[in-house]
N, C-alpha and C positions, 0 to 999 in steps of 0.2 A: 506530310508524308515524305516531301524530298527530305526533309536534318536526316530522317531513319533513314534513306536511303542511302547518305552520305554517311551517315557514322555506320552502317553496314558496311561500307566499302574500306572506311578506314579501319575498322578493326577486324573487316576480314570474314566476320561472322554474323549471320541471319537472327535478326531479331524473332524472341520466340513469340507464338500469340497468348495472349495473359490466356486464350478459351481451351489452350492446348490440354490435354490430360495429365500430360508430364509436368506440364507447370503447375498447374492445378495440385497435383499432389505434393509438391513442393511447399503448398502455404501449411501451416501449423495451426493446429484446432485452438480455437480463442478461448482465451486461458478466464474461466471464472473465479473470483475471491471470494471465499466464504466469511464473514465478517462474527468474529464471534461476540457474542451478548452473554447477557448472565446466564442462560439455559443453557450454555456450553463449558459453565465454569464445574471444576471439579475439585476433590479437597485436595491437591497440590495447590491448585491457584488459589482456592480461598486461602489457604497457610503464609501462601508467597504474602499476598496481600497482609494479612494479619503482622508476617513479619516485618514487611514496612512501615509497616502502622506503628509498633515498638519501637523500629529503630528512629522514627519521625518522633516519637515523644521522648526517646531517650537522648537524641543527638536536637532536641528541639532545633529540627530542620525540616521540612516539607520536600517530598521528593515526587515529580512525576510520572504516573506512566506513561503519559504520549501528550498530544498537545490538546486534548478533546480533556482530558484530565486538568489540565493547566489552566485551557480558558471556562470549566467548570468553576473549579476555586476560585478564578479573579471574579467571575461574577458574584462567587456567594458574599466573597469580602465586601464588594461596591456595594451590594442589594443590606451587607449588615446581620447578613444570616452565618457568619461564623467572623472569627477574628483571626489576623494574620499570625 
């Protein structure tokens, strides 16, 4: 309780209490992520998909969409369930 008291005095200004109203309203509502699955896809992203898939066999190159897609395919390669 004295540091707060001392860095009150050094900066001159009253620490506020976290129980205050005014502070309270100053925190920001906790932000939820809605994680999309396949029951959110729609025919843009099936297209998008589809067109990667073309371009992956026309430029025979493998391209990922994030890293849940990446360590997907390394395991199907290890396990022998598709080829690189």
């Amino acid at each position: 309780m004295n540091s707060i008291k001392v860095a009150e005095a050094i900066v001159g200004v009253k620490m506020a209490s976290p129980t205050d109203p005014k502070e309270l309203a100053k925190n920001f509502p906790v932000v939820t992520y809605h994680v999309a699955d396949s029951d959110d896809e729609d025919e843009d992203t099936r297209e998008t998909r589809r067109s990667i898939k073309t371009a992956e066999k026309m430029l025979k190159k493998r391209f990922f969409i994030n890293a849940r897609d990446r360590r997907e395919y390394e395991q199907n390669v290890l396990a022998g369930k598709i080829s690189e």
